[in-house]
N, C-alpha and C positions, 0 to 999 in steps of 0.2 A: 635752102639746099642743105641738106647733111651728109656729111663728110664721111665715108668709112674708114677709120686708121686705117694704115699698111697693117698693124699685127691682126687686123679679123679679115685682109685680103690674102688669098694666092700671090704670093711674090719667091722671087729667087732671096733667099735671106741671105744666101752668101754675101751679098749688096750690101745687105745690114750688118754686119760681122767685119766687113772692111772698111764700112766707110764708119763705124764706129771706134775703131782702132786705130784708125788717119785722126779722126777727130782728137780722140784720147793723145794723139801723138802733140798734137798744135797745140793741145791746152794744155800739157802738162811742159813743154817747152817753155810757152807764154807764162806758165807760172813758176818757171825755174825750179820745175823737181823730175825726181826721173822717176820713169817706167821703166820698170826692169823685165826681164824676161817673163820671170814669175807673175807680176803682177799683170802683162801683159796679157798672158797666159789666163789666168783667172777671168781679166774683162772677157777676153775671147769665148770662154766657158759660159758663161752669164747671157752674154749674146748669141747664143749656139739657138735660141729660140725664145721667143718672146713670153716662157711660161718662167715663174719666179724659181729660182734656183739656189736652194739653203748651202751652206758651208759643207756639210758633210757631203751632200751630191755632190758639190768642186773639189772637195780630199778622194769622193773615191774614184773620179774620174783622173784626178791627177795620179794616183798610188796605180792605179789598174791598166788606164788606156795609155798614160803617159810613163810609166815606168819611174817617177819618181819618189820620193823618201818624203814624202811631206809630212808634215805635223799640223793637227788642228791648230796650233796658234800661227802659224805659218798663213796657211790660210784664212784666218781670221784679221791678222795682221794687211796681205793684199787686202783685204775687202773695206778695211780701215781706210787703207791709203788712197782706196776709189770712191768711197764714199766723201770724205774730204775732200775733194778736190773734183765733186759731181761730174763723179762717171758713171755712177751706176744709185738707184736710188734702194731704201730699204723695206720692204712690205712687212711692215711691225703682224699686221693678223696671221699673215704664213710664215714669221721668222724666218725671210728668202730675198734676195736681191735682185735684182732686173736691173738692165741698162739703160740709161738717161738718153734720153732723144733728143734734148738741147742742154749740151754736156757744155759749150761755149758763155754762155750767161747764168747767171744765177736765179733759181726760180723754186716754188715751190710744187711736191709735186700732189697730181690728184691721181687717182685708176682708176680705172675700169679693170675688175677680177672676174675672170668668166668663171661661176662653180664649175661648170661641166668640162672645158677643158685646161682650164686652168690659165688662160692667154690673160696677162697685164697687159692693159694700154696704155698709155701715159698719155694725160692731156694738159693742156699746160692754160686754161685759162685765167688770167690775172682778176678777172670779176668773181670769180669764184675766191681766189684769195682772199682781195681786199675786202670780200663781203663778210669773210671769217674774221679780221683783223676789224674790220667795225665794228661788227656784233660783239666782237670778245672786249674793245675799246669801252664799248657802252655800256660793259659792268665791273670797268676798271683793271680789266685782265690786258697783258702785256704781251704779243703774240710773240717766241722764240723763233720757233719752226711749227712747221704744219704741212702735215701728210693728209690725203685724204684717199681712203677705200672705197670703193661703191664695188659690190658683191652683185653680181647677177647673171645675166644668158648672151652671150655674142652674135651676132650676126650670123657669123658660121653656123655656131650649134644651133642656133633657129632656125636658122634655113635647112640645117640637114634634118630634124627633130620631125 
């Protein structure tokens, strides 16, 4: 049976935007650091929709909609303090951030990038990891970290297409 993520179904995302935010709240407790308004603010922007969302889109939603004085490093800085502490992962091909769906554990992450409407999925299989971390073992490469992109067409746009 194949599974369709929540981000290529009809859902209420407000759902995801809170219960992202609850999350973010227990693990940044569990790890004895704070979330402050601002960075708060930032995850909330990130999760506003499951397409990736660059730094400037979060400066000019906070300068414009928000009425605040922010500064690109400002913003750059929240996006630091979420990425450390996997709340949100970083899409290296769109220079854009998305929000972590298993922000509780540590993991590596994979996507799904729709071209056409741009929706990240995050999935999170460990066979797909450890198969990179073999392969790279087998010619002596040492794996840090590992993102993985897959570029293609979502359920959605197929079905409306």
């Amino acid at each position: 049976m194949i599974l369709t993520p929540l981000a290529s179904r009809p859902h209420d995302h407000s759902h995801c935007v809170h219960n992202a935010l609850s999350e973010a709240e227990a693990v940044c407790e569990r790890q004895g650091v704070r979330l402050t308004a601002l960075r708060k603010r930032v995850l909330e922007l990130v999760w506003q929709s499951h397409k990736p969302l660059g730094a400037y889109d979060i400066l000019g939603v906070l300068t414009e909609a928000d009425g605040r004085r922010a500064a690109p490093p400002t913003v750059y800085r929240a996006l630091d303090f979420l990425l450390e502490n996997g709340l949100v992962h970083r899409i290296a091909s769109l220079n854009a951030f998305v929000g972590c769906n298993h922000p509780a554990h540590a993991h590596q992450g994979q996507f799904l990038i729709c071209r056409q409407c741009h929706a990240a999925i995050e999935l999170e299989q460990e066979s797909i990891s450890q198969a990179i971390v073999d392969s790279a073992g087998a010619v002596g490469f040492s794996v840090e970290q590992q993102t993985v992109e897959v570029v293609g067409i979502c359920a959605g746009c197929r079905s409306g297409a």
